[in-house]
FITOR-943621 format. One record per residue (C-alpha): residue number from 1; x, y, z. Coordinates in nm, 4 decimals, always signed. Each point is the difference from the previous one (the first is absolute). Layout:
<num NUM east X north Y up Z>
...
! end
This chain:
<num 1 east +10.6770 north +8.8403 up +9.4702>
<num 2 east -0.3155 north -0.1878 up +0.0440>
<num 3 east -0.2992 north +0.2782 up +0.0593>
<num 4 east -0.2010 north -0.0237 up +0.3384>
<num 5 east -0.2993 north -0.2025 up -0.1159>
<num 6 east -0.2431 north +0.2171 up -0.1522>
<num 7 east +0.2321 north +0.2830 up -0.0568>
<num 8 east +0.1134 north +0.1396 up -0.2999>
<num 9 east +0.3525 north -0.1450 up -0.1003>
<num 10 east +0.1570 north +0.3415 up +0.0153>
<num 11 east +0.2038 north +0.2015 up -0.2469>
<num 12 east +0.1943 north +0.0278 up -0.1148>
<num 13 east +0.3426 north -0.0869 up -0.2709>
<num 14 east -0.0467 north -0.2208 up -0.3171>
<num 15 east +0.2762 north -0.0358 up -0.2304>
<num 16 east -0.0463 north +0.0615 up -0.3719>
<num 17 east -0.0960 north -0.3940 up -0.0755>
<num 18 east -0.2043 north -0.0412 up +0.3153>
<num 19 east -0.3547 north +0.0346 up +0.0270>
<num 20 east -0.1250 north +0.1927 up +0.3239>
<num 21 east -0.0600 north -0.1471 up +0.3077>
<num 22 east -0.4135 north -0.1493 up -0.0087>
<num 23 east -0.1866 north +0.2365 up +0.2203>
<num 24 east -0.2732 north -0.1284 up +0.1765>
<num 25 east -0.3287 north +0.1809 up +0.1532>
<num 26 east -0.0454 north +0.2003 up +0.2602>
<num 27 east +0.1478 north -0.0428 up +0.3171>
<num 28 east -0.1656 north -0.2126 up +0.2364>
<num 29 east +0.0546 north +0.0739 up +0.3709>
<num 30 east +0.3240 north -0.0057 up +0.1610>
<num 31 east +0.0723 north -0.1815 up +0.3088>
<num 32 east +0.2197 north +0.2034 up +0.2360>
<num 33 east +0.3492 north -0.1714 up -0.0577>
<num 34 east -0.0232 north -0.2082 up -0.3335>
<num 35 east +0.3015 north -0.1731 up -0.1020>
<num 36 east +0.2696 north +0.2296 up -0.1503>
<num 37 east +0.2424 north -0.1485 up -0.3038>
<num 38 east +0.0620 north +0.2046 up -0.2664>
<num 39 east +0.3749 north +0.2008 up -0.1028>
<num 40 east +0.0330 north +0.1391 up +0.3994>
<num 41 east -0.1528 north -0.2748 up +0.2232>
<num 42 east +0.1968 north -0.0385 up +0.3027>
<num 43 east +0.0704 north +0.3670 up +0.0337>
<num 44 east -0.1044 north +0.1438 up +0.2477>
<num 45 east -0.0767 north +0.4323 up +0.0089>
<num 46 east -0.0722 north +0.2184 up +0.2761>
<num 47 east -0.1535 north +0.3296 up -0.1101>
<num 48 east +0.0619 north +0.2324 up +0.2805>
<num 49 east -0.1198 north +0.2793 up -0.2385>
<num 50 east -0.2744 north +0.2096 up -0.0858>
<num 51 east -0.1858 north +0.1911 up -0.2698>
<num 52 east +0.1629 north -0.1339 up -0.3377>
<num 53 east +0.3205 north +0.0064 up -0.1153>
<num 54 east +0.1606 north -0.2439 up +0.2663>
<num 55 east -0.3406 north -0.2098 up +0.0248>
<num 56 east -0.0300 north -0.0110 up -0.3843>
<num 57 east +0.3159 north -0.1569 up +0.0023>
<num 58 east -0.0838 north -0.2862 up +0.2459>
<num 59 east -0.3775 north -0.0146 up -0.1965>
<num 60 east +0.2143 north -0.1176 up -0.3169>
<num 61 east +0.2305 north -0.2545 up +0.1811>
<num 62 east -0.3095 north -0.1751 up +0.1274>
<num 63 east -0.2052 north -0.0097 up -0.3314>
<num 64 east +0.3144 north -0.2118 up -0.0901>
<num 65 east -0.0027 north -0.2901 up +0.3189>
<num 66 east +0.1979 north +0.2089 up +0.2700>
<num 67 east -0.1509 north -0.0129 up +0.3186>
<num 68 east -0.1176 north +0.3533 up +0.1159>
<num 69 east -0.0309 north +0.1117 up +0.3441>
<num 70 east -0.1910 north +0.3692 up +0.0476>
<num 71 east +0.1352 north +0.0899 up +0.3535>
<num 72 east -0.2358 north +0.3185 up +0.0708>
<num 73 east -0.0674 north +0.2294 up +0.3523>
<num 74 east -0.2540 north -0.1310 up +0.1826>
<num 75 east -0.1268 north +0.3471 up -0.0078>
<num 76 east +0.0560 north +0.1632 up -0.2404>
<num 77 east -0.0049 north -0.2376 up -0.3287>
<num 78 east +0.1402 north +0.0684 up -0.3625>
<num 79 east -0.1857 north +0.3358 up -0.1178>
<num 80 east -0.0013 north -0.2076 up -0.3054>
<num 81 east -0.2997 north -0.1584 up +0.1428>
<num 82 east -0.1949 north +0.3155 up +0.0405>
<num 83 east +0.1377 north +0.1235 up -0.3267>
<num 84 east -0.2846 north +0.1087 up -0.2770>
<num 85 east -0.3795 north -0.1650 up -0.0050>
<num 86 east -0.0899 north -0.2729 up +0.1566>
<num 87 east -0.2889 north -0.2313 up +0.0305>
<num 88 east -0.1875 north -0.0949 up +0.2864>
<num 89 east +0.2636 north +0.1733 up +0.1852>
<num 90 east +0.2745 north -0.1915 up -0.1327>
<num 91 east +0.2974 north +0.1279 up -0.1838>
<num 92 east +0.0235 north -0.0943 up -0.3813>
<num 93 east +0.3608 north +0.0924 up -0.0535>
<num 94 east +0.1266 north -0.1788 up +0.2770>
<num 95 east -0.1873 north -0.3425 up -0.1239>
<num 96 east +0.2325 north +0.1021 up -0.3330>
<num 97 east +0.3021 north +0.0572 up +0.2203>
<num 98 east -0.0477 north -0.2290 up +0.2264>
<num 99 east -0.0391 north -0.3289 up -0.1869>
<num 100 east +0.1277 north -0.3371 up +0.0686>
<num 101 east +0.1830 north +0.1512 up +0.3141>
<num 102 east -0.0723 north -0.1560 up +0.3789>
<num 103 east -0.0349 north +0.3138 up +0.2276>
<num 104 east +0.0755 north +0.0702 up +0.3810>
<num 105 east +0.0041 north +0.2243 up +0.2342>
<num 106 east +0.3617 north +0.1341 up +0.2029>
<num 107 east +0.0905 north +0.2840 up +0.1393>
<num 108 east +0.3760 north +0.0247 up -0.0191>
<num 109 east +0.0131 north +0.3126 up +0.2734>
<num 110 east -0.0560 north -0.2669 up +0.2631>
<num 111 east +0.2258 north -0.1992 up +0.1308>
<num 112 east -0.2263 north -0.3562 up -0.0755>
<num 113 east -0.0160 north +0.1663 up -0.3555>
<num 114 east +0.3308 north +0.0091 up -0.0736>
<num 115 east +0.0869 north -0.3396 up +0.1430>
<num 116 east -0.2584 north -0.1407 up -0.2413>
<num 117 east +0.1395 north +0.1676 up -0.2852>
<num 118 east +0.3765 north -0.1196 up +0.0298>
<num 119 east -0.1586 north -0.3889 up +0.0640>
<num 120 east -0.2362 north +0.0324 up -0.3067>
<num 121 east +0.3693 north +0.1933 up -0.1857>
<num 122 east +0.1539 north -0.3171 up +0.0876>
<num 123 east -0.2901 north -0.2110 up -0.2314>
<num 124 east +0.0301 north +0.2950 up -0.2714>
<num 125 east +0.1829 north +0.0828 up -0.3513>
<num 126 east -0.1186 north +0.3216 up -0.0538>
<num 127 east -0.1219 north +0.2642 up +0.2067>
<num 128 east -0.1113 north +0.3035 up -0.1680>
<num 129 east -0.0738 north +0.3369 up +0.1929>
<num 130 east -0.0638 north +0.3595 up -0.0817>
<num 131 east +0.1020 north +0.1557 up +0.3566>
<num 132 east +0.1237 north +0.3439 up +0.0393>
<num 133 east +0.4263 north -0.0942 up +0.0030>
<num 134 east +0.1048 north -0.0559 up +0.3460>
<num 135 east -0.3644 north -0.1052 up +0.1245>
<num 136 east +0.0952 north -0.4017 up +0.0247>
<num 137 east +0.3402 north +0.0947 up +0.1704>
<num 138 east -0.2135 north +0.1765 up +0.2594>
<num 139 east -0.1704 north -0.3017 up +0.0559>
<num 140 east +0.3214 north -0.1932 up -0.0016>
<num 141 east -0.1621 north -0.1516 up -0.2943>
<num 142 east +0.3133 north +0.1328 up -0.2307>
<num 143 east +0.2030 north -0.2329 up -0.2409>
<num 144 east +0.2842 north -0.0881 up +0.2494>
<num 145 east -0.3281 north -0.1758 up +0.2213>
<num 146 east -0.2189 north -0.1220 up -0.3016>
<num 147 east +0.3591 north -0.1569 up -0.1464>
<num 148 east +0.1112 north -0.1681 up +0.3084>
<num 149 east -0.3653 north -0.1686 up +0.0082>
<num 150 east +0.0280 north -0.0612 up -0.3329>
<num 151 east +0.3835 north -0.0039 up -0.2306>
<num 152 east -0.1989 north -0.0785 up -0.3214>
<num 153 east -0.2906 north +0.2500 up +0.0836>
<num 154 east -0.0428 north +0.2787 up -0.2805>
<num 155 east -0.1266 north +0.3524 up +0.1267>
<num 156 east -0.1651 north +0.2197 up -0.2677>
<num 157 east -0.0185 north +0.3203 up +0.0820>
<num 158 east -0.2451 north +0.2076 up -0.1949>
<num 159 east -0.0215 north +0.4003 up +0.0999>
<num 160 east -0.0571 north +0.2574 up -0.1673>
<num 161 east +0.3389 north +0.1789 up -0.0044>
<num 162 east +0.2660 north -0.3285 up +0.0995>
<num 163 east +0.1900 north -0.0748 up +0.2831>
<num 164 east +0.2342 north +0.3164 up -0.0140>
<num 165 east +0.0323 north +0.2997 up -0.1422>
<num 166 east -0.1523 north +0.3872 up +0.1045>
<num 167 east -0.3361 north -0.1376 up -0.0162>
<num 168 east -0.0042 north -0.3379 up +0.0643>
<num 169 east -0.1874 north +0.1303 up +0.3194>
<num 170 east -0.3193 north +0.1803 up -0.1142>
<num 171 east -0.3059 north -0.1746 up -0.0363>
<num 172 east -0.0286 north -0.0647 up -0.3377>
<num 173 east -0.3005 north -0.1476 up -0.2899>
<num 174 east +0.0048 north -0.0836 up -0.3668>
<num 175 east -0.1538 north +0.3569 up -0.1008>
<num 176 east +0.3163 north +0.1217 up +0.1535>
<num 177 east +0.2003 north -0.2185 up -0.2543>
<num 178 east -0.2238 north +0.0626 up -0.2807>
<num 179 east +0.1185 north +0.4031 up +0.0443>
<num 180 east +0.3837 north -0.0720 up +0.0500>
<num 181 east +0.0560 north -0.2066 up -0.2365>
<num 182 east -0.0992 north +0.1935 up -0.2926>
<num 183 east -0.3357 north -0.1907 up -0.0902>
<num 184 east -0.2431 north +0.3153 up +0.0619>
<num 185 east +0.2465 north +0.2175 up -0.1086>
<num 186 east -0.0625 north -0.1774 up -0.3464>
<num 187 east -0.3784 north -0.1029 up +0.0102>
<num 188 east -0.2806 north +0.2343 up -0.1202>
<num 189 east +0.0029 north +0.2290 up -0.2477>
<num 190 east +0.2363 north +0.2744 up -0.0526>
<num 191 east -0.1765 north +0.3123 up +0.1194>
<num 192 east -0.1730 north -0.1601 up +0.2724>
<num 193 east +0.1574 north -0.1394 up +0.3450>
<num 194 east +0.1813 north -0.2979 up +0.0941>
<num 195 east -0.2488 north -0.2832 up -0.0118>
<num 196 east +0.0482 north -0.3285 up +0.3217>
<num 197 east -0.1620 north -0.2871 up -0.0950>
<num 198 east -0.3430 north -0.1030 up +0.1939>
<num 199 east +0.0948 north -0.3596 up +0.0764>
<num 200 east +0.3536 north -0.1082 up +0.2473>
<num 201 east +0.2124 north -0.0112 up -0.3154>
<num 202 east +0.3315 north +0.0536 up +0.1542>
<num 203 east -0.0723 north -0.2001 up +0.2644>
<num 204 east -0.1258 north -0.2816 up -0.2475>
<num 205 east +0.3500 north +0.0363 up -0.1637>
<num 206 east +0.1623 north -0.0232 up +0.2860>
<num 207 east -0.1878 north -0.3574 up +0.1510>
<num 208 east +0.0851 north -0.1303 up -0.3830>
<num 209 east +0.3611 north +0.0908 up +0.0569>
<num 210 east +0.0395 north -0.1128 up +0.3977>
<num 211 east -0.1287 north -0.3564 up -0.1236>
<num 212 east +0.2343 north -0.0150 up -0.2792>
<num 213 east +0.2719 north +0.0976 up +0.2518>
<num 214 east -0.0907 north -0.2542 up +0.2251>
<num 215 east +0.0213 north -0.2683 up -0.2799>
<num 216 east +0.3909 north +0.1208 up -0.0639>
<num 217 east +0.0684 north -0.0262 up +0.3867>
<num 218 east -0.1903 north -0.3529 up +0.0478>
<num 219 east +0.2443 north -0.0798 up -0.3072>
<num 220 east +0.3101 north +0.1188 up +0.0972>
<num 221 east -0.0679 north -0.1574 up +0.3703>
<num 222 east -0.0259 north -0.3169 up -0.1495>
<num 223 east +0.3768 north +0.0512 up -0.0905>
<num 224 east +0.1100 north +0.1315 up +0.3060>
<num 225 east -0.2318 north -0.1606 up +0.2522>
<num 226 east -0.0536 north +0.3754 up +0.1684>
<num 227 east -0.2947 north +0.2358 up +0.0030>
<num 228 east +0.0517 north +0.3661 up -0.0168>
<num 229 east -0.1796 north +0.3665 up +0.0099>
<num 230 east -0.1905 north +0.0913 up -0.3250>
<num 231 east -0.0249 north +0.3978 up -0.0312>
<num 232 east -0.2631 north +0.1340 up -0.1869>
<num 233 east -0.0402 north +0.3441 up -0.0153>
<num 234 east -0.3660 north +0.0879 up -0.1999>
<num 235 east +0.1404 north +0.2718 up -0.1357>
<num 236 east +0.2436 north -0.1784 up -0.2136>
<num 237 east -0.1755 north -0.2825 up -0.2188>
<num 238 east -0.2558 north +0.2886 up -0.1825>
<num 239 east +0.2899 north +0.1756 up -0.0878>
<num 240 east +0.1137 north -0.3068 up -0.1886>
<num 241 east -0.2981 north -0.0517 up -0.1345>
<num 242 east +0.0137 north +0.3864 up -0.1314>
<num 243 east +0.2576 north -0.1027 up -0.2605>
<num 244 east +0.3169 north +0.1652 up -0.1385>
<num 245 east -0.0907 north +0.3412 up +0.1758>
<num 246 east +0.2760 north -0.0339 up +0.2137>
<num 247 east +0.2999 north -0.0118 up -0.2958>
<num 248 east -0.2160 north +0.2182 up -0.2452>
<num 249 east +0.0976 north +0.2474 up +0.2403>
<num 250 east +0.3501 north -0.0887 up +0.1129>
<num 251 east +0.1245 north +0.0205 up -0.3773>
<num 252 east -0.2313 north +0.2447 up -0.1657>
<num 253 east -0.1885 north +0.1853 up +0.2716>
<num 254 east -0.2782 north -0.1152 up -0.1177>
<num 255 east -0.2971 north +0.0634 up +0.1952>
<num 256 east -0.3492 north -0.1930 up -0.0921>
<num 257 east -0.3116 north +0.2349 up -0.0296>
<num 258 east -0.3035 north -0.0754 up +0.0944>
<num 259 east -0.1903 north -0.0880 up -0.3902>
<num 260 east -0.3140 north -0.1276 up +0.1499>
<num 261 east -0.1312 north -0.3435 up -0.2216>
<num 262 east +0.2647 north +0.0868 up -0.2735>
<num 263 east +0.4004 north -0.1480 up +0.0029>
<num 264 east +0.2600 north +0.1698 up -0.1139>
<num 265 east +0.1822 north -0.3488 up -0.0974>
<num 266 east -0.3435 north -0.0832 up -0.2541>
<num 267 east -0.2915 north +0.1551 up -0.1737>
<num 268 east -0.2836 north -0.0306 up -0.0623>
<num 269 east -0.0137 north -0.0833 up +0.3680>
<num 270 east -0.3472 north +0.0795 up +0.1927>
<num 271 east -0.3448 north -0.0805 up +0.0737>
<num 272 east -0.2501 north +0.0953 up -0.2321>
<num 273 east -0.3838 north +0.0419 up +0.0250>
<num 274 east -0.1996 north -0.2312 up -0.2245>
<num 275 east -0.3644 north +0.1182 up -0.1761>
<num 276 east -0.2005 north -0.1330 up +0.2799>
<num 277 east +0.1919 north +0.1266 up +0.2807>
<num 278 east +0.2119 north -0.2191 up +0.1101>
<num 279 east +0.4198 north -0.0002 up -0.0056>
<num 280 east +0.2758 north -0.1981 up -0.1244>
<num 281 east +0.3496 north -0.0008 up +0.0486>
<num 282 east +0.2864 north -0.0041 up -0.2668>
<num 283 east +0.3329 north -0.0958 up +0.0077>
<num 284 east +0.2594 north -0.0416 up -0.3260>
<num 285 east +0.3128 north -0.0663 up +0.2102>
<num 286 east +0.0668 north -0.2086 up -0.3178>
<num 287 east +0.1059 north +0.1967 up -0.3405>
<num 288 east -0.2067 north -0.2696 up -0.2026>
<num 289 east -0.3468 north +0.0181 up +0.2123>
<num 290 east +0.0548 north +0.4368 up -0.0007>
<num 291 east -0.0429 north -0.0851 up -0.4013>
<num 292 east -0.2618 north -0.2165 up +0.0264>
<num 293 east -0.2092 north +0.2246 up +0.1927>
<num 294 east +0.0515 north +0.2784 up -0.2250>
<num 295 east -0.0922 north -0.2116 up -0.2990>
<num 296 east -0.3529 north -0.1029 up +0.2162>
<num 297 east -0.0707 north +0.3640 up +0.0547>
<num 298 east +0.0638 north +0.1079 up -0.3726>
<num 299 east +0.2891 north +0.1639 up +0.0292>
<num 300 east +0.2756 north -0.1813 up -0.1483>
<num 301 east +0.1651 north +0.3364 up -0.1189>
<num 302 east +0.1211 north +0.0488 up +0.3284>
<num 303 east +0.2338 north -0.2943 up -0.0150>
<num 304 east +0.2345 north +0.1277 up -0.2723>
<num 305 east +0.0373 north +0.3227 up +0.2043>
<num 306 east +0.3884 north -0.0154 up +0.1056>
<num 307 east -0.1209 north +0.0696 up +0.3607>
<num 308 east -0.1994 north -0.3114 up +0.0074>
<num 309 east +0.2972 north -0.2155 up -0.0316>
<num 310 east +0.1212 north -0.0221 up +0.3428>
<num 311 east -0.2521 north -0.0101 up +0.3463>
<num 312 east +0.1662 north +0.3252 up +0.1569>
<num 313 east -0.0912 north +0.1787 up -0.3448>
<num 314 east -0.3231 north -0.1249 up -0.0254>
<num 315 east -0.0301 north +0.1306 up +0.3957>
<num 316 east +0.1064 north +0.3761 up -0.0731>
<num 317 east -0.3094 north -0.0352 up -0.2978>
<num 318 east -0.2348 north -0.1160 up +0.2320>
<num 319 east -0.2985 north +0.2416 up -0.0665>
<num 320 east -0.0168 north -0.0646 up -0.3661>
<num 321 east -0.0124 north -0.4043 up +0.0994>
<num 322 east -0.2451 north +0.0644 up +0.3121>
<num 323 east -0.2095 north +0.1656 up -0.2735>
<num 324 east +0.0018 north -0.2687 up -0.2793>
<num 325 east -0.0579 north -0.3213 up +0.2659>
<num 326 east -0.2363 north +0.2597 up +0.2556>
<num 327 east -0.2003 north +0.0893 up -0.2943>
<num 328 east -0.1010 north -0.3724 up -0.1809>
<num 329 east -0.0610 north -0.1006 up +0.3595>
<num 330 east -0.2289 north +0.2313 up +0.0642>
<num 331 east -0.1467 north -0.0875 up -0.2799>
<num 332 east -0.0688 north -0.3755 up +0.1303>
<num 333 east -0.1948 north -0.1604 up +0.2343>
<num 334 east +0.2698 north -0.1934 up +0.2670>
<num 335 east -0.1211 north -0.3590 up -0.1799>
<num 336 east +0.0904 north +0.0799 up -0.2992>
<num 337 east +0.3444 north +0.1965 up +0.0953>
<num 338 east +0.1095 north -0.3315 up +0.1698>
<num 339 east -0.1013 north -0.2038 up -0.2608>
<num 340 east +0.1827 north +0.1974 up -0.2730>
<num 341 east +0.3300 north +0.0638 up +0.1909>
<num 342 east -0.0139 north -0.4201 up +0.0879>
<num 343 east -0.0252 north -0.1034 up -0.3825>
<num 344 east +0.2774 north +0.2657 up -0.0690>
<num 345 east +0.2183 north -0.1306 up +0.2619>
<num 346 east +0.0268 north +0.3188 up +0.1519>
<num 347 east +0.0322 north +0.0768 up +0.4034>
<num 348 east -0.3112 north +0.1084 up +0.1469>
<num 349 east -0.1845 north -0.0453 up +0.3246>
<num 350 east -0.3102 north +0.1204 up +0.1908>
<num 351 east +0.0232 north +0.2283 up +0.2976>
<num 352 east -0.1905 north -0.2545 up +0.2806>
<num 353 east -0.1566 north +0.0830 up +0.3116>
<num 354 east +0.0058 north -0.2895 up +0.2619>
<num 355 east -0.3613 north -0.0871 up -0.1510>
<num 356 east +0.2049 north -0.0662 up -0.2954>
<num 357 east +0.2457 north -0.1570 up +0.0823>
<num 358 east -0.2520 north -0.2499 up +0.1740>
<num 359 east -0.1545 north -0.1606 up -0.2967>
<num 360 east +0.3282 north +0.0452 up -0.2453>
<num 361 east +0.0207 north -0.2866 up -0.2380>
<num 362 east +0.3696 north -0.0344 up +0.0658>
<num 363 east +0.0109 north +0.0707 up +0.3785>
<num 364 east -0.2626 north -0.3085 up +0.0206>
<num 365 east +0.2026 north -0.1848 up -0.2380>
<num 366 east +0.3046 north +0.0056 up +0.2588>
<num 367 east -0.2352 north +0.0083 up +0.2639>
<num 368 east +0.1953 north +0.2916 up +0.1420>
<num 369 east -0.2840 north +0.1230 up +0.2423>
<num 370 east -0.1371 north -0.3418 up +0.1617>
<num 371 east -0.2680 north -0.1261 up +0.2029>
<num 372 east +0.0563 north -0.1574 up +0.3711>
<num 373 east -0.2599 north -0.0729 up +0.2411>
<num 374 east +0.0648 north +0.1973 up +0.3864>
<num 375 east -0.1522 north -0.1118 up +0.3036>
<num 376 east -0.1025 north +0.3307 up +0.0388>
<num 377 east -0.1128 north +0.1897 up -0.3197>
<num 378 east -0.1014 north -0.2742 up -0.2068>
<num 379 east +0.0902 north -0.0062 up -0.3625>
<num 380 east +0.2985 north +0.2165 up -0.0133>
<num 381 east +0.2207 north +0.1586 up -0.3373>
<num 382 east +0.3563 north +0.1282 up +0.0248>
<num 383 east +0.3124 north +0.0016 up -0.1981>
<num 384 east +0.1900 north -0.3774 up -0.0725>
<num 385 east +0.3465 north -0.0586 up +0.1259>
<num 386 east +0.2324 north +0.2259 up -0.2064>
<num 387 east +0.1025 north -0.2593 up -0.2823>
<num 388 east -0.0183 north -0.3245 up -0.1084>
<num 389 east +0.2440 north -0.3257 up +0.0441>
<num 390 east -0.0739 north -0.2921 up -0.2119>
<num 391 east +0.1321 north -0.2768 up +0.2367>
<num 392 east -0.0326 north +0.1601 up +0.3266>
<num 393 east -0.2733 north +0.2749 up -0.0111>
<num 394 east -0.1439 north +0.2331 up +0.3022>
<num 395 east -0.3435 north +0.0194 up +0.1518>
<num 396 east -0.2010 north +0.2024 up +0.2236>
<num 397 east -0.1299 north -0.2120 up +0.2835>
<num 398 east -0.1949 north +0.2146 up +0.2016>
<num 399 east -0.0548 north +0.3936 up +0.0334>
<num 400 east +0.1063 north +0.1794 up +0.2749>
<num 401 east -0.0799 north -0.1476 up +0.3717>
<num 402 east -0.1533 north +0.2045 up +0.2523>
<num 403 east +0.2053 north +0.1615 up +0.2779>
<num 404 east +0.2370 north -0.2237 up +0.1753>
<num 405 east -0.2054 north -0.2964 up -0.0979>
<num 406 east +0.2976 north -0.2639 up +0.0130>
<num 407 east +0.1871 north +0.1351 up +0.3240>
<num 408 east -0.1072 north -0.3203 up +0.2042>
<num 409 east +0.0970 north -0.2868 up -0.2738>
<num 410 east +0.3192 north +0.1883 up -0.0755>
<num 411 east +0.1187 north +0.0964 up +0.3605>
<num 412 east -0.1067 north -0.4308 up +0.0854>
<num 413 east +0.1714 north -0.0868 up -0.3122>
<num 414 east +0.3221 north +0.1882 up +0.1041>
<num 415 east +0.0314 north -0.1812 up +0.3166>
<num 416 east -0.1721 north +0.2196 up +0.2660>
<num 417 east -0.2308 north -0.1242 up +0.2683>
<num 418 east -0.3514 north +0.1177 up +0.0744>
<num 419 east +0.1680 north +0.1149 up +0.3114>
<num 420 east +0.2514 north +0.1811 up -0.2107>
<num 421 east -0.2858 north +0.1459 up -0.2355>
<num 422 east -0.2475 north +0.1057 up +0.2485>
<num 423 east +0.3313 north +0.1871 up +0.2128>
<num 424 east +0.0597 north +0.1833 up -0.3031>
<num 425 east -0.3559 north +0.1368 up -0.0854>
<num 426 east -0.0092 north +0.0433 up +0.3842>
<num 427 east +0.2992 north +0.2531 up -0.0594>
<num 428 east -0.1470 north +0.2213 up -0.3039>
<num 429 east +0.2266 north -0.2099 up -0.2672>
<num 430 east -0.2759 north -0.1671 up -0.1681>
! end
């Protein structure tokens, strides 16, 4: 796809003979509704949802040309917005969330609201929603209504439990799949509690895996020419992304500890502090860079130890290779132990903090946190679209949009009078 003017060309995808996409400056201002090409133009989204998992998903769909619709309360908008600092009173997560989607206001509860919804279902591909299960049926907003608007419509689905099931009622959050699934039971270190992470990770999962799913159904409706229900419970994609836990313990009984930085499949395996007080991390997943390392650190006695042979060996000998690699890094400024484990091809990377990761060489290189220009912050950095295509790449084309700022231009360009508008504000559904 062709970039909006003045916007970065948008990750991401090269092939091995390609050169990547040009990148050009930062952003310059974004009109309001720039023309969309790009992988997904002429799809059109409505995210029904809030917080992050559901809206994530509908946030990734538009980096790539679909065209998203934020339906939102007219009270009571996405916490998202209100979600972590702001500036000037304005939300910075949400501008991340939020981008290169249209937003408006409905309330579905009313009656105006939920005629609104089925005409604007009958425009749509995808809606995506994160209400409690049975909340649209109560609405008579179920799939037997949003299908008869709309045979080709798709529905994802995205709760915390699933449609069914003992809990699929309980209100439900990513921390809560982050402790079921056996994450926390496995991070931090062994004599020391379960450790949730302090970012949505599950839910992040989760808005990866719901716009994945709605690629397979968009494919498998252009076979069959029918939409259908997409069921995403948040609960299940971490628990894929977990590994082999499941049939460790179905054959063996196997039950993963908690080991804190180290691996039981690889050592040495951990971060490491460096002379001048900074950390590293080390991984030698490979048998040939768990050699190398050991030869950089002076200790190429190790490798003809029988134990060093295999990576679950090396794992149950962990101390004495924690102490060899711990102990020449502590020994180095962080310069120099990145420069030495790069010339001896060995795997090594610093531990960043955001102000880190802001002026990486190889994060600018793929311009993987880029520049756009809002109407309301100025100047604004955030992550790139997820990856990069060579023919038909992504782009951001404007950070989140205040509160219902499209409601008029959408409602007019779905067909509705100003009569028809101003009865519906007039009734509480705008």
């Amino acid at each position: 796809m062709t970039a909006h003017p003045g916007h970065p060309a948008g990750p991401h995808g090269t092939g091995p003979a390609s050169a990547p996409p040009e990148r050009t400056g930062p952003a310059h201002r974004a009109s309001a509704r720039p023309e969309r090409d790009g992988p997904l133009a002429g799809l059109r989204v409505l995210d029904l949802a809030t917080l992050f998992a559901g809206p994530l998903a509908a946030t990734m769909l538009g980096d790539f040309g679909a065209e998203v619709i934020k339906v939102e309360h007219p009270a009571k908008p996405d916490p998202s917005r209100g979600h972590g600092p702001s500036k000037d009173g304005i939300g910075l997560w949400w501008k991340l969330l939020g981008r290169n989607k249209h937003t408006i206001t409905l309330d579905l509860s009313k009656r105006g609201g939920r005629a609104t919804l089925l005409r604007l279902a009958a425009t749509a591909d995808v809606i995506v929603e994160n209400f409690r299960p049975g909340t649209l049926e109560k609405w008579d907003l179920g799939w037997d209504e949003l299908s008869a608007a709309n045979p080709r419509l798709l529905l994802a689905r995205v709760t915390a439990f699933g449609q069914f099931g003992p809990y699929a009622h309980r209100p439900g959050f990513g921390t809560l799949a982050e402790a079921m699934s056996g994450f926390a039971a496995v991070t931090g270190e062994p004599d020391a509690p379960p450790v949730l992470p302090p970012f949505g990770l599950a839910d992040s999962i989760a808005g990866l895996a719901t716009a994945y799913a709605v690629m397979t159904a968009l494919r498998a409706r252009d076979r069959t020419g029918e939409g259908q229900v997409i069921d995403m419970a948040i609960i299940e994609p971490i628990l894929t992304v977990l590994g082999p836990q499941p049939i460790w313990y179905d054959q063996l009984g196997h039950v993963q500890p908690r080991t804190g930085n180290r691996s039981a499949n690889n050592a040495p395996r951990n971060t490491y502090r460096t002379a001048d007080g900074s950390w590293v991390a080390v991984s030698t997943s490979a048998q040939s860079i768990a050699e190398r390392v050991m030869r950089l650190v002076g200790r190429p006695d190790l490798i003809e130890e029988p134990w060093f042979a295999t990576g679950a060996d090396r794992a149950r000998h962990a101390d004495v290779l924690d102490e060899a690699v711990g102990s020449w890094i502590g020994r180095h400024d962080r310069t120099e132990v990145l420069e030495a484990f790069e010339k001896a091809e060995a795997a090594v990377a610093p531990v960043q903090d955001v102000r880190d990761v802001m002026t990486d060489p190889q994060y600018a290189a793929l311009d993987t946190v880029t520049t756009l220009d809002d109407p309301d912050l100025g100047p604004l950095r955030m992550q790139n679209v997820l990856f990069r295509l060579s023919g038909t790449p992504g782009a951001i084309h404007w950070a989140g949009r205040p509160h219902g700022a499209d409601t008029e231009r959408v409602l007019t360009e779905l067909g509705l009078t100003g009569a028809e508008i101003g009865a519906l504000r007039a009734e509480g559904a705008l």
